[in-house]
C-alpha positions as CSV (number, residue, x, y, z in Angstrom):
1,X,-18.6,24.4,-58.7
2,X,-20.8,25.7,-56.0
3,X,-21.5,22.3,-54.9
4,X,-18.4,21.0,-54.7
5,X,-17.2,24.2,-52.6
6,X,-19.9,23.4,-50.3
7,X,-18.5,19.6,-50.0
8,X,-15.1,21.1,-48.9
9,X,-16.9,23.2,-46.7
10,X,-18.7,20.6,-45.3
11,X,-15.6,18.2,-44.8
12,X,-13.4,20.8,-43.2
13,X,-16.1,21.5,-40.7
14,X,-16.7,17.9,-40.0
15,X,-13.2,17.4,-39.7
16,X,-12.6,20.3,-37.9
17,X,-16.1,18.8,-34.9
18,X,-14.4,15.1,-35.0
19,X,-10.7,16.6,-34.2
20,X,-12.5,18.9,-31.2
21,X,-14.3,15.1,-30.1
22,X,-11.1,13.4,-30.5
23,X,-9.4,15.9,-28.0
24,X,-12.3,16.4,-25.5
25,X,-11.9,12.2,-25.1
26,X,-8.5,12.1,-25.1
27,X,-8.6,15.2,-22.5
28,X,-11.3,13.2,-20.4
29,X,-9.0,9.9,-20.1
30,X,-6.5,12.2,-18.3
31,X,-8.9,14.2,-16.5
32,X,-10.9,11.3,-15.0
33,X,-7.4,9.3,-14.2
34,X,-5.6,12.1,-12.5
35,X,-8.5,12.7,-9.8
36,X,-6.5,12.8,-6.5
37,X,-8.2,11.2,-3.3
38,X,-8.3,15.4,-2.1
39,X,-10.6,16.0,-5.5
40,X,-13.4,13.1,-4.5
41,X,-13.1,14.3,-1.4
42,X,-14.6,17.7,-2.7
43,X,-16.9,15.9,-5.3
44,X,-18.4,14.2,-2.1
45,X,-18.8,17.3,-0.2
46,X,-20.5,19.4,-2.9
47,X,-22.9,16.7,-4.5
48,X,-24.5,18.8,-7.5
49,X,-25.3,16.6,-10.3
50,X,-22.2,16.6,-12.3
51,X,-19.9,15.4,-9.2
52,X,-22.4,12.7,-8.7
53,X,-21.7,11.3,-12.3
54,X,-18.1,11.8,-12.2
55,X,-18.5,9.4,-8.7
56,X,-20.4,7.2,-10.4
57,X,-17.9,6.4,-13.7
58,X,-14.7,6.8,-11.9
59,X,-16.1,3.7,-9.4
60,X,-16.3,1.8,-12.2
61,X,-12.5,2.4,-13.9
62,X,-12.3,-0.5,-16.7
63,X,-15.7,0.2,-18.0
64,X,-14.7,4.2,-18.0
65,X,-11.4,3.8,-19.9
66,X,-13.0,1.2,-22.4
67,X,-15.8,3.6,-23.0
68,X,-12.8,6.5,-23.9
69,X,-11.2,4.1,-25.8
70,X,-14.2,2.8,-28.3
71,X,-15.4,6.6,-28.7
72,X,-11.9,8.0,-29.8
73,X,-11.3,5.0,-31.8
74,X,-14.6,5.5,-33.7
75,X,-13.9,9.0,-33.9
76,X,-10.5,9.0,-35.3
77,X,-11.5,6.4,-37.5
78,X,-14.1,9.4,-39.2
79,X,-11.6,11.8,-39.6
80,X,-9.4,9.6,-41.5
81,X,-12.2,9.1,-44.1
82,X,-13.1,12.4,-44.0
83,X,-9.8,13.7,-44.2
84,X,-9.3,11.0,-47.5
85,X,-12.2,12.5,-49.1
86,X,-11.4,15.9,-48.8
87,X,-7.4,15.6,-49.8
88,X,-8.9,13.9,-52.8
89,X,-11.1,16.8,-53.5
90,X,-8.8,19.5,-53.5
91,X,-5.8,17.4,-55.0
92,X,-5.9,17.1,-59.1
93,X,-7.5,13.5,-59.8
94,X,-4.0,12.9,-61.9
95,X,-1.7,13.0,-58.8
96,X,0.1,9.7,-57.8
97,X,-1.9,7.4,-55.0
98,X,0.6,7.0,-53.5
99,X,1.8,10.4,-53.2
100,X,-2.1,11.4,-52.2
101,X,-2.1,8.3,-49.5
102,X,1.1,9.8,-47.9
103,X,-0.4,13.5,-47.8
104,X,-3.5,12.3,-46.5
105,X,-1.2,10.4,-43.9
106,X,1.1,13.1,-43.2
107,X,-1.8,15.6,-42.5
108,X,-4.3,13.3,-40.5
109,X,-0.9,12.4,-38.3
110,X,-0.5,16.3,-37.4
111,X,-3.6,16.7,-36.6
112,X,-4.5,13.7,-34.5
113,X,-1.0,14.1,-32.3
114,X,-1.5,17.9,-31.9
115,X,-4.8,18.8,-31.8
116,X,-6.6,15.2,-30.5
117,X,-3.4,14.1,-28.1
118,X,-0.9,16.7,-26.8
119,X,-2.6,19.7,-26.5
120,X,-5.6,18.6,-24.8
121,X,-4.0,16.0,-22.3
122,X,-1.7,19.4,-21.3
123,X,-4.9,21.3,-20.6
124,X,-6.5,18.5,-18.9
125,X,-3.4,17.9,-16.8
126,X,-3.9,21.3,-15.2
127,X,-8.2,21.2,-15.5
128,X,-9.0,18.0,-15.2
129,X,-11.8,18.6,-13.1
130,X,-13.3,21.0,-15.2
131,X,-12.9,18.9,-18.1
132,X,-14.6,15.3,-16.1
133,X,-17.6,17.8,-14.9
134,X,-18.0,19.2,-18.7
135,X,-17.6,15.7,-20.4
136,X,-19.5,13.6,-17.4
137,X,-23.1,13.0,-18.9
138,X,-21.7,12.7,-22.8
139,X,-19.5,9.8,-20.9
140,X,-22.8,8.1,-18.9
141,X,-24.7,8.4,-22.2
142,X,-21.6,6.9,-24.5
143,X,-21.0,4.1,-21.5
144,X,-24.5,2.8,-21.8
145,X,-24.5,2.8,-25.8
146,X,-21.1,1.4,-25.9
147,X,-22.0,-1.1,-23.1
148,X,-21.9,-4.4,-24.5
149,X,-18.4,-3.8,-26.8
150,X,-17.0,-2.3,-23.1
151,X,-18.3,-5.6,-21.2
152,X,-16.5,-7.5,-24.1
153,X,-13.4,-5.5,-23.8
154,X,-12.6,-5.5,-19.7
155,X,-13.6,-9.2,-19.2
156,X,-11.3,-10.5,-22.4
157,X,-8.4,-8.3,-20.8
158,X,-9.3,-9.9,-17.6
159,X,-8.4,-13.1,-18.8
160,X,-5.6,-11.6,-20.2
161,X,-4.7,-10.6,-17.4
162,X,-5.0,-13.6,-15.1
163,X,-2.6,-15.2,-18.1
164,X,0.0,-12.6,-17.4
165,X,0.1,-12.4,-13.6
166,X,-0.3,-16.5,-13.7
167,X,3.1,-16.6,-15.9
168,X,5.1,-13.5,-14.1
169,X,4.4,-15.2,-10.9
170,X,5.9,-18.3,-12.2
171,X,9.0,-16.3,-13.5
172,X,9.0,-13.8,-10.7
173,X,12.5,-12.9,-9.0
174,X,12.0,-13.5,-5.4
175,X,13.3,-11.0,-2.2
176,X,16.2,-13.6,-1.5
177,X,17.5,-13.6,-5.3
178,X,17.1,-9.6,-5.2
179,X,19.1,-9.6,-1.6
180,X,21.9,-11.6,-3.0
181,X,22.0,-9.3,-5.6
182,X,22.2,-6.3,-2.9
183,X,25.2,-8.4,-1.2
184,X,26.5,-8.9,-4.4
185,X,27.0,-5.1,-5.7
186,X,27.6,-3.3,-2.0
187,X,31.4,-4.6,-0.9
188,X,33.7,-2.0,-0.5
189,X,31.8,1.0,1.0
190,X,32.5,1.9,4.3
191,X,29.1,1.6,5.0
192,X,28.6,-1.5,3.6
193,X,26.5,-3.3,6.1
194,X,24.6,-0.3,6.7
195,X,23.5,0.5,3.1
196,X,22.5,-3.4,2.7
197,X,20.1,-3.0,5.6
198,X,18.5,0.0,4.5
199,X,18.0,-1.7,1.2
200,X,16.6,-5.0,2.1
201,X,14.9,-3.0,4.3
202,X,12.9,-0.9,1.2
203,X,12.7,-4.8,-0.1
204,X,10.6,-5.7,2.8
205,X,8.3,-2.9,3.1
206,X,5.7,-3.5,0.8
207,X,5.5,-6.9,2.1
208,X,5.1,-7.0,5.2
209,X,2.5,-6.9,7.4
210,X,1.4,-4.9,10.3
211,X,1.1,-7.8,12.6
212,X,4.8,-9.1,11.9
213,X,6.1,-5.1,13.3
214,X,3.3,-4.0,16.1
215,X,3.4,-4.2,20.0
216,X,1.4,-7.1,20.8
217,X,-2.0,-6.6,23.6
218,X,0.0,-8.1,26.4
219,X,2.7,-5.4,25.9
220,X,0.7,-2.3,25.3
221,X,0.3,0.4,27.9
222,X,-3.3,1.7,28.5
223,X,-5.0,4.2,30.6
224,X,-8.5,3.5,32.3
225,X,-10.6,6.0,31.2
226,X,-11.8,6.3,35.5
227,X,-7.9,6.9,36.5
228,X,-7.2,10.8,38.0
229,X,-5.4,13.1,36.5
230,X,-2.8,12.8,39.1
231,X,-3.4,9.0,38.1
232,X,-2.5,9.7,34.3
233,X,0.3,12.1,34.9
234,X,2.2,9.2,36.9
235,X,1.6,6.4,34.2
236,X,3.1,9.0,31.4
237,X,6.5,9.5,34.0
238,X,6.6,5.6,34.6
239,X,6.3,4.6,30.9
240,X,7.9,7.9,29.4
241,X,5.8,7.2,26.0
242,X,4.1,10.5,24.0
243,X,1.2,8.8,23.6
244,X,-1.1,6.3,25.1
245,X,-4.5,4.2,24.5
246,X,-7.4,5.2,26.5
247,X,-9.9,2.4,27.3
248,X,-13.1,2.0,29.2
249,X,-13.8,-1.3,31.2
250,X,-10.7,-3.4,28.7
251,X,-8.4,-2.9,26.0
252,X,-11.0,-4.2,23.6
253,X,-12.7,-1.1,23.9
254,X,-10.3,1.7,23.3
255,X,-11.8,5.2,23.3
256,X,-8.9,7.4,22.1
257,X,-5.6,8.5,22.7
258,X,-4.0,10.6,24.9
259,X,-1.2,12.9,24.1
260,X,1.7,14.1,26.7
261,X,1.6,17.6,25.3
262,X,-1.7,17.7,26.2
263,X,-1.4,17.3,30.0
264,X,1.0,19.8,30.1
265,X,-1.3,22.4,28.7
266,X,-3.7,21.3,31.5
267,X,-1.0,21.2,34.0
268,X,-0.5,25.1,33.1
269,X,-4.4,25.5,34.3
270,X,-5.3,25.9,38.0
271,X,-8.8,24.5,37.5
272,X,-10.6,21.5,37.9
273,X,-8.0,19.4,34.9
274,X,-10.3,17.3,32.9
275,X,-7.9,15.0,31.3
276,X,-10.6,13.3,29.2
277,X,-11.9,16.5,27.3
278,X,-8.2,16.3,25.9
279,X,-8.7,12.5,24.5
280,X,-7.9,12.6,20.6
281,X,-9.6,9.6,18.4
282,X,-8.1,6.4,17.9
283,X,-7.3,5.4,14.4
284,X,-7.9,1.1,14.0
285,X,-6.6,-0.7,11.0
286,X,-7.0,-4.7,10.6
287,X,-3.4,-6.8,11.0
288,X,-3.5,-7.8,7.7
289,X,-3.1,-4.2,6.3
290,X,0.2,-4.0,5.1
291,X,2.9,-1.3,6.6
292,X,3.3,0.9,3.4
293,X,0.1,1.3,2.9
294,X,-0.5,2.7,6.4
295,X,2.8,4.6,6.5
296,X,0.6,6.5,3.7
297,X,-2.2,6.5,5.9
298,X,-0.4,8.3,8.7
299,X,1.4,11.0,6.4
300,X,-2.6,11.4,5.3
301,X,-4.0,11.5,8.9
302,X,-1.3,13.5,10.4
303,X,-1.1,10.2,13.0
304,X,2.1,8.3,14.9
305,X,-0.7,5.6,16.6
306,X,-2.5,3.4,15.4
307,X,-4.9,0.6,16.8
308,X,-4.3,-3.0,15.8
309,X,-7.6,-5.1,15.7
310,X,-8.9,-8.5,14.8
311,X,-11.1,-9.9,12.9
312,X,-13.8,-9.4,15.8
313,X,-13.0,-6.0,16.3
314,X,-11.0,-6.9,19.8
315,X,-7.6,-4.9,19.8
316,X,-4.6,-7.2,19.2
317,X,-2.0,-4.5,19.8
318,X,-0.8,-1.0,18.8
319,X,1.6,0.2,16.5
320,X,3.0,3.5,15.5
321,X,5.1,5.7,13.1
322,X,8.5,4.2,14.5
323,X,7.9,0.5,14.0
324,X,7.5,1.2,10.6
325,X,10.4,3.2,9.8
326,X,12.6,0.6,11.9
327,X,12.0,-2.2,8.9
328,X,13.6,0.3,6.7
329,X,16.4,2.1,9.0
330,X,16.7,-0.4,11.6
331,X,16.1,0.1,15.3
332,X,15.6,3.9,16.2
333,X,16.8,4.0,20.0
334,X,16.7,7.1,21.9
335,X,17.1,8.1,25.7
336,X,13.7,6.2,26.8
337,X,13.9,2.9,24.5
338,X,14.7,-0.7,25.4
339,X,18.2,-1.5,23.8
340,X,18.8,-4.1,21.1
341,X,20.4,-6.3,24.2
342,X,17.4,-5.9,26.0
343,X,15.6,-7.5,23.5
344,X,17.8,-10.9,24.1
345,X,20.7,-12.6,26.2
346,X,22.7,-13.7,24.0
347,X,25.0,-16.9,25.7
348,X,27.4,-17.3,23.3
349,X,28.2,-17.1,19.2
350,X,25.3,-19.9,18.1
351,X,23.1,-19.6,21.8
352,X,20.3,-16.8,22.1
353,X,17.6,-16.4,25.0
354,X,14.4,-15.1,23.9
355,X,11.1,-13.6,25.7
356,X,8.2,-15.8,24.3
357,X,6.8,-12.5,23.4
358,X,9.4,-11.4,20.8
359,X,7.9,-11.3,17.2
360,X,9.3,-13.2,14.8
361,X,10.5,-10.1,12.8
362,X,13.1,-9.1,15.5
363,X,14.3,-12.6,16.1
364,X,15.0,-12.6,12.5
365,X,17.2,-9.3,12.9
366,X,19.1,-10.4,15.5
367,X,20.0,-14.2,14.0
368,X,20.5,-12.5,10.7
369,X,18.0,-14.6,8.6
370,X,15.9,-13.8,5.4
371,X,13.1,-11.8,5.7
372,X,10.9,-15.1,4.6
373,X,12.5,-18.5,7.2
374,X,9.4,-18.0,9.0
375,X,7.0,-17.6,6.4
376,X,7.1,-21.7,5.3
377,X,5.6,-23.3,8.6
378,X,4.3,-20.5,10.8
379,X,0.7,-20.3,10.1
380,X,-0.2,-17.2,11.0
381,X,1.9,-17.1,13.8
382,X,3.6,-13.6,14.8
383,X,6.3,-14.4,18.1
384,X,8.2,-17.2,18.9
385,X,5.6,-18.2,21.2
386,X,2.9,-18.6,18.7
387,X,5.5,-20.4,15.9
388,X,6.1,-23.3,18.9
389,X,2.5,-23.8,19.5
390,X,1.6,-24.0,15.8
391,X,4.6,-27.0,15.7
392,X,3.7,-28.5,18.9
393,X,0.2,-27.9,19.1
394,X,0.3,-27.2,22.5
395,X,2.4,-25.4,25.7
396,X,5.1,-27.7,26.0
397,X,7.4,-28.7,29.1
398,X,10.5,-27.2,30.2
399,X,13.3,-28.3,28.3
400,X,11.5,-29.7,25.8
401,X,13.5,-29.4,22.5
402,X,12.6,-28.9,18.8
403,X,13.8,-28.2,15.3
404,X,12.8,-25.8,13.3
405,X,14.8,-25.8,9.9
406,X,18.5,-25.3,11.1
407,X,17.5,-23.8,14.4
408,X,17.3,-25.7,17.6
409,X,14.2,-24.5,20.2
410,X,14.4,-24.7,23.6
411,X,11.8,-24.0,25.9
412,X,13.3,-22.3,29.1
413,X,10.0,-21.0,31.3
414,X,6.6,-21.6,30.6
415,X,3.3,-20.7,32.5
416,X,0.1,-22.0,32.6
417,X,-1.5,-19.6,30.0
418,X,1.8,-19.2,27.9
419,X,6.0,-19.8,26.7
420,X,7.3,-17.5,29.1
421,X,11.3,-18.2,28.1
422,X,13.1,-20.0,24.7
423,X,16.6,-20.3,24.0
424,X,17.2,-20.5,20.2
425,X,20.6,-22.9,19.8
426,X,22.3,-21.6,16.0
427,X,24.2,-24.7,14.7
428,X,27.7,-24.2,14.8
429,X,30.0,-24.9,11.7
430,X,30.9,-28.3,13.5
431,X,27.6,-29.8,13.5
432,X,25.7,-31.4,10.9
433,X,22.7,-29.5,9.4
434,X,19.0,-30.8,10.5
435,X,16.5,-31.8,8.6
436,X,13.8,-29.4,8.1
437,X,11.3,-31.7,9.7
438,X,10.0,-30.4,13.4
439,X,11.7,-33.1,15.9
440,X,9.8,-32.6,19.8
441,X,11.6,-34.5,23.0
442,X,10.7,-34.2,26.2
């Protein structure tokens, strides 16, 4: 009798250490998944060992959450035959099977969800650093022993995975089938127009890039970091912008950025005004990085501006807060802006004149034209300039003519160095469509 009281003992106690495992590793999945870029911020700064291993296995996130998923597996695994053994200990050996399978069931289920699942993902929600310090060396110890069924596990759901995004790409619904949908369910609201733009809009943002929305090099307005004060204050009346790009000797080496509010608080002082002790630093991002990610960037840095480079490191324009908010809301004009009409001359209905300069995003705006009738031929290209070199493969004569798609391209003005002028002919309900080849006459 004594014995078999210690057995129970002994299983209530084991089952009572592998429900606390089961919860500490179902705690730690949350805790180590829910650490915000602010908390490795902190981990960084403080650098005691324990931050150092939570570093460590959240940099490796496949091998971390297979690790968690062997150990609680294992783990639950035990209590189920520990739990069996001691339901059929205290049960009388003539009871039903099936009556003891469904009790042992029944009470491993409660157990598991409370105790193993809910309770501790709730604490680690609201610890979950606590619990990734406490649980960071049992988790670098259980990585290594578990090593070879985790490197099984994350490369066979690689494959997997490869499988997956091979067949949804197939099967994927593109932006033009979700924008006829948009057409299709806005009609009758008095806003109509507005509502689709602001939509397709949201459509586009993850999408696009920074170098289909920025102000190109030849545009952007820079300050020499030699000017004068008196110098500086007259650029920022001229250009009325509230901030501006500081270089020293070319744009392709930008030292900062100057704020207006900032000259007026030296403008206040009647000292010598040393403009450049008010210089901020420039934030750069490549042109590949797309505009969603670096609106999030901005709302992080507490930034309008940032610097466009290249893949040398040369700047290749500017953009800021309010480009990317146009591709959602459309153009934001205020006192200062260039209007819409600025932008083009438009001739007639199908006829519009262009600056050689003008992106391909805006031209797309004004003729109305999926967000993607570039994207097929233009190689890179950003304005209209650089979409008629990449089909001509070089600066072409005045009044040379081309086709791109259903659009007729005329060049107007061209320079030496560069397409100065196009006029961009819309074909008129009258008129046969093109082909989609690219026709060039001179």
């Amino acid at each position: 009798m004594v014995q078999s009281y210690t057995g129970l003992l002994l299983n209530g106690l084991s089952i009572m250490a592998l429900l606390i495992c089961s919860g500490l590793l179902s705690g730690s999945e949350v805790a180590y998944f829910s650490i915000t870029h602010k908390d490795k911020k902190e981990l960084w700064e403080q650098q005691d060992a324990s931050s150092n291993r939570i570093l460590k296995l959240i940099d490796k996130p496949r091998y971390l959450l297979s690790t968690i998923l062997i150990a609680n597996n294992i783990v639950n695994i035990a209590i189920i035959l520990v739990s069996d053994s001691f339901v059929n200990a205290i049960l009388p050996d003539k009871i039903d099977p099936i009556l003891n399978f469904s009790i042992t069931v029944v009470l491993v289920t409660f157990l598991l969800v409370l105790f193993g699942e809910i309770a501790p993902k709730v604490y680690a929600t609201r610890n979950n650093l606590k619990i990734a310090r406490f649980m960071s060396l049992p988790m670098l110890a259980m990585g290594k022993l578990f090593f070879p069924f985790g490197w099984v596990l994350v490369n066979s759901t690689g494959a997997i995975e490869k499988r997956l995004a091979k067949s949804l790409s197939q099967s994927a619904i593109s932006a033009e089938d979700i924008n006829s949908a948009i057409e299709l369910t806005i009609k009758d609201s008095e806003y109509a127009e507005q509502d689709m733009d602001i939509l397709k809009g949201i459509i586009r943002f993850g999408n696009t890039a920074v170098s289909e929305v920025l102000k190109p090099r030849m545009k952007v307005v820079a300050i020499d970091i030699t000017s004068t004060f008196e110098e500086v204050v007259q650029v920022f009346q001229e250009e009325a912008y509230s901030r501006i790009p500081v270089y020293k000797d070319d744009l392709d080496s930008i030292k900062g950025i100057i704020h207006a509010k900032d000259l007026l608080e030296l403008l206040r002082q009647s000292a010598v005004k040393d403009w450049r002790s008010m210089i901020r630093e420039a934030f750069f991002i490549p042109k590949e990085k797309k505009i969603d990610d670096l609106f999030t960037d901005f709302q992080e840095k507490r930034t309008h501006m940032a610097i466009v480079v290249d893949e040398y490191g040369g700047t290749y324009g500017l953009v800021t807060m309010e480009d990317i908010l146009e591709e959602i809301v459309g153009e934001i004009q205020d006192e200062f802006d260039q209007s819409e009409d600025d932008i083009f001359d438009k001739v007639d209905d199908f006829t519009y004149d262009f600056d050689g300069g003008t992106t391909l995003g805006e031209i797309g705006k004004v003729l109305d034209v999926n967000s993607d009738f570039f994207d097929n031929q233009k190689e890179g290209a950003e304005t209209i300039a650089g979409l008629i070199l990449v089909l001509n493969g070089r600066i072409p004569a005045v009044n040379t003519f081309m086709m791109f798609k259903e659009l007729k391209i005329i060049i107007l003005s061209v320079s030496k160095r560069r397409i100065e002028k196009v006029r961009i002919v819309l074909p008129s309900n009258e008129v046969a469509q093109p082909t989609t080849e690219t026709e060039i006459t001179d």
